[in-house]
Every structure is written in structure tokens, then in C-alpha cells.
C-alpha positions in Angstrom: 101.0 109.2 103.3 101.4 105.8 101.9 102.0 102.7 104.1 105.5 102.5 104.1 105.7 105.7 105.7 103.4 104.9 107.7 105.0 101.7 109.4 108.5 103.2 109.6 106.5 106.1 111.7 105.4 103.5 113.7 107.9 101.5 114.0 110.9 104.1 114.7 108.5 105.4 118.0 107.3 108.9 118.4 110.8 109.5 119.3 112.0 108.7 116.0 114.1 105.9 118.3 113.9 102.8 116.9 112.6 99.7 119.2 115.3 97.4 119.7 113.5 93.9 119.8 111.0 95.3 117.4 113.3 96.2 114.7 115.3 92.6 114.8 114.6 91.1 111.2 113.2 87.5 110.7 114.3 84.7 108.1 111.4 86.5 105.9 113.3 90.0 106.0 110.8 91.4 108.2 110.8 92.8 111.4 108.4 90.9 114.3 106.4 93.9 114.7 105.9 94.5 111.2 104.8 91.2 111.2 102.3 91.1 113.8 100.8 94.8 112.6 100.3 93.5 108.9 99.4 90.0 110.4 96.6 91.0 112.5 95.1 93.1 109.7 95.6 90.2 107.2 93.4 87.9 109.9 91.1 90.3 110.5 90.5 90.5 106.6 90.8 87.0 105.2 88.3 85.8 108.2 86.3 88.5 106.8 86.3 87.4 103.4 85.8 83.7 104.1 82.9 84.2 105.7 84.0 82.5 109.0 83.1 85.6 111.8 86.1 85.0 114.3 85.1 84.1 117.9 84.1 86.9 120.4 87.4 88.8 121.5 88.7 88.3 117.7 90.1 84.6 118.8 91.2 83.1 115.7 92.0 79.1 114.9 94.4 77.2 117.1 98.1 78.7 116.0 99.3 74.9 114.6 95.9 74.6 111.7 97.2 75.0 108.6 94.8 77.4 106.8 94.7 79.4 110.3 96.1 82.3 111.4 99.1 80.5 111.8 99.2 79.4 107.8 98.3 83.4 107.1 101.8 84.7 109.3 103.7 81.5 107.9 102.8 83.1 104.3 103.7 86.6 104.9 107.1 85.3 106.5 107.6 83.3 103.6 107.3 79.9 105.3 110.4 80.3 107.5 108.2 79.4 111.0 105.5 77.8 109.8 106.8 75.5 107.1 103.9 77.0 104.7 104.9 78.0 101.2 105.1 82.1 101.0 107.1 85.2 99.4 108.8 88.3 100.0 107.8 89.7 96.8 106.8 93.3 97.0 102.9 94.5 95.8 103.8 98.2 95.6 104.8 99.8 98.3 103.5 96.9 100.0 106.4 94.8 102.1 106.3 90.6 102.1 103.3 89.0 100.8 100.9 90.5 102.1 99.5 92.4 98.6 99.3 89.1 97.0 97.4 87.5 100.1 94.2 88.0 99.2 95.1 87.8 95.3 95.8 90.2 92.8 95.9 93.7 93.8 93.8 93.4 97.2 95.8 95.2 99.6 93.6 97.9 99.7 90.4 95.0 100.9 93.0 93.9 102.7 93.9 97.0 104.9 89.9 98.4 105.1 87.9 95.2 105.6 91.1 94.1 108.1 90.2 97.1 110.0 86.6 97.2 110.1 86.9 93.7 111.4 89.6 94.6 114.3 87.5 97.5 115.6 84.6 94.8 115.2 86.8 92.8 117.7 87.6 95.4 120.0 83.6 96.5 120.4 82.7 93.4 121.4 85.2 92.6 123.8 84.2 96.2 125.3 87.1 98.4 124.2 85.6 100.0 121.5 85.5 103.3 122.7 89.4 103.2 123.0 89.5 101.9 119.1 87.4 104.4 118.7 89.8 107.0 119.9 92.6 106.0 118.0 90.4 106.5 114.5 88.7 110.0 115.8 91.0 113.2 115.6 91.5 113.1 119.3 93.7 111.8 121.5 94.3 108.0 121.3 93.5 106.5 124.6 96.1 103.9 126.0 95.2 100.2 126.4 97.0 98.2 128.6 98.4 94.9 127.5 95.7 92.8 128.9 93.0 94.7 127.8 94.3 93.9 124.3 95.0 90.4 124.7 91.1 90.5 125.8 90.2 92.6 122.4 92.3 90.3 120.1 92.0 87.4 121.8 94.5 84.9 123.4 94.7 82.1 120.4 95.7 85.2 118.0 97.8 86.7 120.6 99.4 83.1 121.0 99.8 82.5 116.7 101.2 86.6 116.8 104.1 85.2 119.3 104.7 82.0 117.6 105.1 83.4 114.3 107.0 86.0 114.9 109.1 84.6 117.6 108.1 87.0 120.1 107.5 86.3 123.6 103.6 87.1 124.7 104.4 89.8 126.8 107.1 91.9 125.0 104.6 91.7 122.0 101.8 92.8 123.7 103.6 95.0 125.3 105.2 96.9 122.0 102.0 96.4 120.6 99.7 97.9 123.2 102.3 101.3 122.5 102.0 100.8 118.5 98.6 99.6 117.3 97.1 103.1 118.5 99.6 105.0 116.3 99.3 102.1 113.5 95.5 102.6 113.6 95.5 106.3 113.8 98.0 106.7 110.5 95.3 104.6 108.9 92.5 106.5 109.3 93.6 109.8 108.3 89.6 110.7 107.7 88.8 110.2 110.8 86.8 107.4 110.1 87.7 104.1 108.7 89.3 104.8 104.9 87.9 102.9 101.8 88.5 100.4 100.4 89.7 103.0 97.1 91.2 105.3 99.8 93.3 102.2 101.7 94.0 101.3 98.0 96.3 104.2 97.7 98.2 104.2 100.8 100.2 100.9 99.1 
């Protein structure tokens, strides 16, 4: 299932009924949930790869620094927020910038290190075992919406809502129902995919 599919899955509900504040597009063509799904990966993965380990809880650089989360969700909305220079060309299946974020063809990094780094985020703010749930072939276990602002952390849950224009608690709140799903789709294995296997889902 590639990651389109994947994200309209998501998106639509398990309903197939389509979230109404989550669906409303941005000045970037995307919607604010797409946004904050891809965005959080894209954090977890360029923090990753610039060797700078994220705070405990996943708490990222103040929203406003401009090579901070902030400048990472101003790219992929192509600068309509944050002022920062982006796109909304496509990297295969790929939506907004996001393929070329990392450069060249690094989607793939971007959605198995972004991962790896999120459930990183989520063990050490003591959630793992839900995170864990929603990679396993179980059920996914619930989290509430403060639990997750815990696991994220509150300067990336405040750059998700600036960014995307979302107040903090309808976005943790539709996040809190998707992220499980989101995560789940991903790891198809049960386990956390590849970078070669994440490489083919966009």
C-alpha cells in the first residue's frame, strides 16, 4: 500500500467520513493534518540526521528558529506561515516537499528513521508500550491527548499548531484518533519497515 493510500485511509476516518477541520486545505494545498502527520515524521528524521538528539518527550527548537521545526513545516507548506522558502512539488507519490526534504530521493530515510525516532520519543516519555501497540498486529491502544502532548512534547506540539494553523487542542485531539492508524499503516511488518521497504510505500 503506498503512502497516498495510506494518508487518505487516515485521513477519511475508519468511517470512511472525512474530518471536517482536518480536511480544510492550507495556502500550500495541503490539509493541517496531513501537515502535522508528515511534519512530525520530517522532525523526527532531520533531528535524526543532524545529529542533534531532540530533548526528552521529543521537544524540538522553539517554533519561531529558523532552521527549527518551525523552518521544516514552513518548507513543506511552501513558506505560506513561516515565510521560509519551500515547494509543492511532488517526489512520487509523495505530497508537498517533503521527498525533497532531506534531498534527492530520501523519503524512504525520511519515513523509517522519522519513525524510529518518534517511538524513540514516546519510550522515553513512558508511552512506549502504546507505540508499541500501534506497530505490533494487535490492537492499537488509545492515548489520550495529554499523554501525547507528553510523548511529543509541548514546543513541537506548539510549532504543529502554528504551522498548520490549528488550535492545540483540536490537533491533538484529531491527532491522538490518527497517529495510531498513521503508525499502524506504516508498519505493515509488524515492526518498523526499512529504510528499502518505507522506500516503496512513496
Amino acid at each position: 500500500m503506498g503512502l497516498n493510500d495510506i494518508l487518505t485511509g487516515v485521513l477519511n476516518g475508519p468511517r470512511g467520513q472525512r474530518q471536517p477541520s482536518a480536511s480544510a486545505g492550507t495556502g500550500g494545498g495541503m490539509s493541517p493534518m496531513l501537515m502535522a502527520l508528515l511534519g512530525l515524521l520530517a522532525y523526527k528524521a532531520f533531528a535524526g540526521r543532524s545529529g542533534q538528539a531532540a530533548p526528552p518527550g521529543g521537544a524540538s527548537a522553539p517554533a519561531d528558529s529558523g532552521g527549527g521545526f518551525g523552518g521544516i513545516l514552513g518548507g513543506l507548506l511552501g513558506g505560506t506561515r513561516s515565510g521560509a522558502p519551500g515547494t509543492t512539488a511532488t517526489q512520487g507519490n509523495l505530497p508537498g516537499g517533503l521527498g525533497g526534504l532531506l534531498g534527492g530521493g530520501a523519503a524512504g530515510s525520511v519515513l523509517s528513521s522519522g519513525l524510529g525516532n518518534l517511538l524513540k520519543g514516546f519510550q522515553e516519555s513512558g508511552h512506549g508500550s502504546v507505540a508499541q501497540s500501534w506497530i505490533g498486529s494487535g490492537d492499537n491502544q488509545q492515548i489520550a491527548p495529554n499523554d501525547l502532548a507528553a510523548a511529543l512534547g509541548s514546543d513541537t506540539v506548539d510549532a504543529l499548531s502554528q504551522q498548520t494553523g490549528m488550535k492545540r487542542e483540536e490537533l491533538l485531539g484529531h491527532l491522538s484518533d490518527m497517529l495510531p492508524r498513521f503508525v499502524d499503516q506504516l508498519t505493515p511488518q509488524g515492526r518498523l519497515p526499512t529504510e528499502e521497504e518505507a522506500s516503496r510505500m512513496v
